[in-house]
N, C-alpha and C positions, 0 to 999 in steps of 0.2 A: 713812782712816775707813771702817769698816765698815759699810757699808749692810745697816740688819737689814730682812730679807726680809718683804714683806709677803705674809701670807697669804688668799687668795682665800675665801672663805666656800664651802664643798660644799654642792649644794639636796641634801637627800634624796628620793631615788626615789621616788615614787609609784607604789604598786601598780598593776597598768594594772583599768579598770571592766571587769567581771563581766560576761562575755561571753553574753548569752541566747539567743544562736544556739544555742550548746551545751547549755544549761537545755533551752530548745525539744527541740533533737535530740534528749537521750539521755528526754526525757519521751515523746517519740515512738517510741523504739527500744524502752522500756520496756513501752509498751503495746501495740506492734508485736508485740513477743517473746511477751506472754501471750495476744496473739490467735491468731500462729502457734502457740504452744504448746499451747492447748484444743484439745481433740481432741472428736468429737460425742458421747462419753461422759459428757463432763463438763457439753455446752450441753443434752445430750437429754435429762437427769430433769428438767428443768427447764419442759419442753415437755409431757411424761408425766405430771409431779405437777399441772400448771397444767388439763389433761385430764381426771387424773380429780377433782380438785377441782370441777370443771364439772358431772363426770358426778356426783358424790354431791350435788350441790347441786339440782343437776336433778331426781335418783331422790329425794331429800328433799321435794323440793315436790310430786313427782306421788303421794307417798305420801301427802301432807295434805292434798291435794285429793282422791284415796280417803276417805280417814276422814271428810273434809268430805262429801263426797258420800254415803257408806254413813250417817252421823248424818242425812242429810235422807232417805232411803227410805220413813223413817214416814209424811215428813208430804208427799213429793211421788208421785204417783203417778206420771207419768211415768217421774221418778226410777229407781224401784221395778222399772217396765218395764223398761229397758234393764237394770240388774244382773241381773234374772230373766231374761231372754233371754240375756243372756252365759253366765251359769252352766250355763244349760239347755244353749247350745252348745257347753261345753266338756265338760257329762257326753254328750252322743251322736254326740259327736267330729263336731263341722258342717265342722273342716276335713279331716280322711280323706274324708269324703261327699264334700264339693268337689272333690275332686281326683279321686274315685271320676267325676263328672260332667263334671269336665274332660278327662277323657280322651274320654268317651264321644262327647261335644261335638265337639271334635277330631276325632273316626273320623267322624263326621256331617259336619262342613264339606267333609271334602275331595270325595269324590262328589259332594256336591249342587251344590258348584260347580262340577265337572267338567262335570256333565252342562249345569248354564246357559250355560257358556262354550265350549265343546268340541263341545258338541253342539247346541244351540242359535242358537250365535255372539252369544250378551250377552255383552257386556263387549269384544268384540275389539279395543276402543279402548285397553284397559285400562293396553296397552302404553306408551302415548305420554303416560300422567299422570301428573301426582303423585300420591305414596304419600299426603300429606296430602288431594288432592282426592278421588280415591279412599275413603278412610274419612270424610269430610267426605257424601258422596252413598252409600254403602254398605256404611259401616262394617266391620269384620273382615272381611264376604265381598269384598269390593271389593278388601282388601289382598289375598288369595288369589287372586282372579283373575285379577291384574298378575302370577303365577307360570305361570298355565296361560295367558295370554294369546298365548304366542308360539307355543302348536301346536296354533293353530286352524286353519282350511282344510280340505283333504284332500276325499278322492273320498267321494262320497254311500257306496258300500259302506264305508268306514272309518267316518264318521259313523254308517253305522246300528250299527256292530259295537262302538261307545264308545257308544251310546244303551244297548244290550241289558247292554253290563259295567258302564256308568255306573251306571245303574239298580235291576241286581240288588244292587249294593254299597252302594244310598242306602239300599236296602229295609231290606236287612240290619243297617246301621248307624244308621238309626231306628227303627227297632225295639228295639235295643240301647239306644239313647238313653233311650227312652222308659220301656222297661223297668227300667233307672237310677233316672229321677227317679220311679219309683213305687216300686221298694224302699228310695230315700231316705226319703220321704214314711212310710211304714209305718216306718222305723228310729224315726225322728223322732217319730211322732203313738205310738209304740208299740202300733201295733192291727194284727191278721194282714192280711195283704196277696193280695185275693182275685184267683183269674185271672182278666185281663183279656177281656172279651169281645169277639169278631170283630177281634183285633190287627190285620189286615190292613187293614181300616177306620181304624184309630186310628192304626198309621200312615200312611197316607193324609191325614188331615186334618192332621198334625202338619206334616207338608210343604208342605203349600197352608195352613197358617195362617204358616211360616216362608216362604215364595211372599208371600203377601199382607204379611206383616210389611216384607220390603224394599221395594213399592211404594209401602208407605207413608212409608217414609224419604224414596224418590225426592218424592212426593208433598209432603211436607212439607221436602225439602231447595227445592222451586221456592214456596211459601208463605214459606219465610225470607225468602226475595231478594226479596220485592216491595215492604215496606212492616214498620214497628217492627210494630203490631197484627198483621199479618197471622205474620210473627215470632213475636210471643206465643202466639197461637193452635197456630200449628206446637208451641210446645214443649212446651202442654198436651197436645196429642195426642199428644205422643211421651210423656208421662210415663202418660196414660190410656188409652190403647191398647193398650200390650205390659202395662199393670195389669190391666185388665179379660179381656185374654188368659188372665192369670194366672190370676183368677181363676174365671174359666172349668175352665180346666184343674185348679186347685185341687179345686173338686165333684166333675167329673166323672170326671177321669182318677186322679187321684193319691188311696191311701186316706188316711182320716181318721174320726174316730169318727162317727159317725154321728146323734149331737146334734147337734155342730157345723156351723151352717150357714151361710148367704153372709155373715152380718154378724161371723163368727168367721175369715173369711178375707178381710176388707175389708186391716185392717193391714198382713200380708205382701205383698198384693199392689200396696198402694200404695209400699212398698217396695222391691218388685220395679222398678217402673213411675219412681220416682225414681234405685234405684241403675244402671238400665239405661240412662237419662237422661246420669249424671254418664259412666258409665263408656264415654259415644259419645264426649263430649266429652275423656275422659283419650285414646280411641283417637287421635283425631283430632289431638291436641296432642302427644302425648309414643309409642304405638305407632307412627305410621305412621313417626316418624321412626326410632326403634328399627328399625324393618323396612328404611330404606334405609340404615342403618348397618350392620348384622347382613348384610344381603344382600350387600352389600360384601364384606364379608371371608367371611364363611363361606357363602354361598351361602344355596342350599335350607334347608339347618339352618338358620343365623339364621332365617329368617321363619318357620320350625316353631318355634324356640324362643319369639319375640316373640309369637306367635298362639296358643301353650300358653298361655303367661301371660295373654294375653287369658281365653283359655277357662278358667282357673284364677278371673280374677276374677269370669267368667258363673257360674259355678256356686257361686261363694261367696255371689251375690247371691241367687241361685235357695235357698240354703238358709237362706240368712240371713232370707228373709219363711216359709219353712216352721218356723221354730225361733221365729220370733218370733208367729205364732199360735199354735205349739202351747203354747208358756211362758205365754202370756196365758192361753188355754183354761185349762188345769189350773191358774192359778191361784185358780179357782174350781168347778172340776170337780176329780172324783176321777181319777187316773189310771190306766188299766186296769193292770192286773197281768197281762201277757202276755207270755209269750217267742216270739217267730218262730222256725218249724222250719224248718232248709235245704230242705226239698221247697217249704214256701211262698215262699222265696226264687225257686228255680228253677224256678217254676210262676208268679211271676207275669209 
């Protein structure tokens, strides 16, 4: 008898579960690939458009705050002021002039603090401080001194022989000076610019008023430190002092028409006497340090470079309260119709 073979039942294979190791990987190698693959061509308009989207979003607002501001001219007088002072400073070119002053400025620092420090011996300490403490107690000149400070000494005969060259070169370069800010002054007020009388005199005082200016920093840098009030009072004096200097100088030294009088150079000079204020404080905070990074690497030139800029932004200030009385003036006065001849230039 034949035994019929029984047949075992086969399970059917089951496909083995979907592996997400490998989902994971190649989603990983995938995005791997397109990172390696961008090159900064294709991530950098991306950083470019996002940039100047910024910048016309920017320029679009400062344009509508123009418009907003020129729409109120009518009715703000203030207002009014500032746009007529700008304009006035852009037709008599206030920053040529500035830089015309800054240099002048510049050729003035370096002698005069030759001769306080070198010949004198202020400042021999100068060496041993900081570049912030230093402009903190005598601003710009202070930084300048910290460069002549190391060749101070020497025998009385070399002393007196840096007194005689110190000297003759402060004369010369005040005088310079001075003669600057009065053919600015004449550019600016547009009225001929007469020769000055007994220069030797006016330089002279220009020097003992820039003599007595820094003792009063000294002066009011030891009023800071005693007390808030005492504090306050320093800052007013430092805002009213180099103002009233101003205008001083404004009457007497620098032309100007001849209507105009102390209460038509009150504005500039209290402008003077504030931006001279802020820009002790920018010294103080942002040049001195400039001055020991620049000195670093490039020596001499860095601090001639740092101390241009200073004297770039003196003279900006210096023209900024001349441009902003004479714009106020003739906005009610007539303005002379006069051209300045080069002999009146190098005559005055």
């Amino acid at each position: 008898m034949s035994a019929a073979k029984k047949k075992t039942p086969t399970k059917k294979a089951t496909p083995p579960p979907p592996d997400d190791t490998e989902t994971i990987d190649a989603t990983v190698v995938d995005v791997g690939t397109a990172a390696v693959g961008a090159t900064p061509e294709e991530s950098e308009p991306s950083r470019i458009a996002r940039a100047k989207a910024l910048t016309e979003k920017l320029k679009a607002r400062g344009l509508d705050e123009y418009d907003h501001l020129q729409e109120r001219r009518e009715t703000s007088r203030t207002i009014d002021s500032v746009f007529t002072a700008a304009e006035y400073d852009e037709e008599v070119g206030g920053g040529i002039l500035a830089a015309a002053v800054a240099f002048r400025l510049f050729l003035f620092m370096v002698p005069f603090v030759f001769v306080l420090v070198v010949v004198f011996g202020i400042g021999a300490d100068a060496a041993g401080e900081s570049s912030r403490s230093l402009a903190s107690s005598a601003g710009a000149m202070g930084l300048l001194a910290k460069s002549f400070a190391s060749v101070t000494g020497g025998s009385l005969w070399g002393r007196l022989v840096a007194f005689v060259v110190g000297s003759f070169a402060l004369f010369l370069t005040t005088r310079s000076a001075l003669k600057v800010l009065r053919v600015t002054s004449g550019l600016i007020w547009d009225v001929p610019i007469p020769k000055l009388e007994r220069p030797a005199r006016a330089t002279g005082i220009f020097i003992a008023v820039i003599i007595g200016a820094l003792g009063l920093i000294q002066i009011i840098g030891v009023l800071d430190g005693i007390s808030l009030i005492a504090g306050l009072i320093a800052t007013a004096l430092f805002i009213l002092v180099p103002a009233g200097l101003w205008l001083l100088f404004s009457l007497r030294a620098f032309p100007h028409p001849e209507e105009a009088g102390w209460k038509a150079m009150v504005p500039g000079a209290l402008l003077v006497g504030v931006g001279l204020q802020l820009l002790h404080i920018f010294t103080v905070l942002w040049i001195a340090r400039q001055v020991d990074s620049k000195s670093d690497t490039y020596g001499a030139i860095g601090i001639a470079l740092a101390l241009l800029f200073w004297a770039y932004l003196t003279g900006r200030i210096f023209m900024a309260g001349m441009v902003l009385n004479a714009a106020h003036w003739y906005r009610s006065h007539d303005r002379p119709d006069s051209e300045l001849q080069p002999d009146e230039i190098l005559d005055a």
